[in-house]
C-alpha positions as CSV (number, residue, x, y, z in Angstrom):
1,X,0.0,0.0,0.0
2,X,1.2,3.5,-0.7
3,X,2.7,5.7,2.4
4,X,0.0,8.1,3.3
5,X,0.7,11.4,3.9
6,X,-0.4,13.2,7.3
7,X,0.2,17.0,5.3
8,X,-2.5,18.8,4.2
9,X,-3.3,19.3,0.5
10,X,-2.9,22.9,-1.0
11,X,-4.5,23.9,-3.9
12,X,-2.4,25.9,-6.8
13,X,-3.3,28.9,-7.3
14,X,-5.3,30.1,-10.2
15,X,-2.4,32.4,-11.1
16,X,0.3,34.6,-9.9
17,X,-1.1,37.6,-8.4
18,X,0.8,40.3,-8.5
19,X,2.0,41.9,-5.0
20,X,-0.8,43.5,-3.0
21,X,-3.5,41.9,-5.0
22,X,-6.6,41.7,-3.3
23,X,-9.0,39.2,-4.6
24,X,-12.8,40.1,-4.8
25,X,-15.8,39.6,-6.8
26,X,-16.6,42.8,-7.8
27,X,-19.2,41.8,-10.1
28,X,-20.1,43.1,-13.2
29,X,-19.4,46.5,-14.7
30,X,-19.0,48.4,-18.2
31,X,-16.3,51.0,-19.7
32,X,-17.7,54.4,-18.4
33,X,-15.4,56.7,-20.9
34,X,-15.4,57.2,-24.6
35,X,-12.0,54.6,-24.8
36,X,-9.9,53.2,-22.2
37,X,-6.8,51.6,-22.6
38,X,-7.1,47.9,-21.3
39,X,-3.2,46.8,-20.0
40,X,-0.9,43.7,-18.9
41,X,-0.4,45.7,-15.6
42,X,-1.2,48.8,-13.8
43,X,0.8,51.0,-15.3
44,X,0.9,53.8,-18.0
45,X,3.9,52.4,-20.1
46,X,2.9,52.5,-23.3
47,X,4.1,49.3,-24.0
48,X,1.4,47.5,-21.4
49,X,-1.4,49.2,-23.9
50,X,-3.3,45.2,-24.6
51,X,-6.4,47.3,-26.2
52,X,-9.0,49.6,-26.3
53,X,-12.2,49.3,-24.8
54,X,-14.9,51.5,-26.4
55,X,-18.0,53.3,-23.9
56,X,-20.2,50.6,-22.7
57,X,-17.9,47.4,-23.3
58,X,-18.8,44.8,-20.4
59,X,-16.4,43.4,-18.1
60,X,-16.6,40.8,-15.0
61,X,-13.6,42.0,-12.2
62,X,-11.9,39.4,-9.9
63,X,-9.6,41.9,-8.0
64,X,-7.7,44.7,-7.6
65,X,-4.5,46.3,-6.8
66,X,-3.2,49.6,-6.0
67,X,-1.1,51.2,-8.9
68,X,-0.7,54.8,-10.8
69,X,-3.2,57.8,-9.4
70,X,-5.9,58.4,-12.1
71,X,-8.5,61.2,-11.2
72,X,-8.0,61.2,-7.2
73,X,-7.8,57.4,-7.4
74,X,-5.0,54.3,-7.0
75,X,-7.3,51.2,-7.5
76,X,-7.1,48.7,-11.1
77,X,-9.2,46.6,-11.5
78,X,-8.3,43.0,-12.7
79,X,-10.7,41.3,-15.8
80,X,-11.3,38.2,-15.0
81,X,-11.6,35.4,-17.9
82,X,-9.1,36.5,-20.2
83,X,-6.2,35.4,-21.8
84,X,-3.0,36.8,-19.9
85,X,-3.6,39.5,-17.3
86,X,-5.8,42.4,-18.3
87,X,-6.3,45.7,-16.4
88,X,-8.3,49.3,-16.3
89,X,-8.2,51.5,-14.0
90,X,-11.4,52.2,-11.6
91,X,-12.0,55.3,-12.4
92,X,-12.7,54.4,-16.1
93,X,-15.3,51.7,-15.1
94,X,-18.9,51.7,-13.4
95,X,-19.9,48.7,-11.1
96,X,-23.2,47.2,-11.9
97,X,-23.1,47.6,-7.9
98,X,-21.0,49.3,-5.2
99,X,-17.8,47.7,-4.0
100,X,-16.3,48.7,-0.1
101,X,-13.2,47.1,1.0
């Protein structure tokens, strides 16, 4: 018979989140500008530019992190269910319904 183990099982994570990630279902939410630049992380490097995201384009968010001030704010939200990372930043989104920390 195989040697049973008394340590407990940990699952993988889904990915590697980046330092001071904090996961969350935020829910639902849609571009709330004319375009928004969708990024590989939260940063304004022009070379993290994934896409644009026209007014009105539907997301689902899994997290967020604190990154580059836009408008008053320091929060990106993660996309969840896409390939690679994919970020915005909050102030260019509106949640289907409000988020508190």
């Amino acid at each position: 018979t195989p040697a049973v183990s008394n340590q407990p099982i940990q699952a993988a994570p889904a990915r590697n989140d980046p330092p001071g990630f904090h996961r969350a279902d935020l829910g639902e939410g849609q571009t709330s500008v004319e375009l928004a630049n969708i990024r590989s992380t939260p940063s304004y490097d022009k070379n993290t530019i994934v896409r644009v995201s026209e007014q009105g384009e539907r997301f689902e968010f899994d997290g967020w992190v604190e990154g580059p001030e836009l408008r008053g704010s320091t929060r990106w939200y993660h996309i969840a269910r896409t390939p690679g990372d994919q970020w915005i930043h909050s102030t260019l989104v509106q949640l289907n319904r409000p988020f508190r920390d």
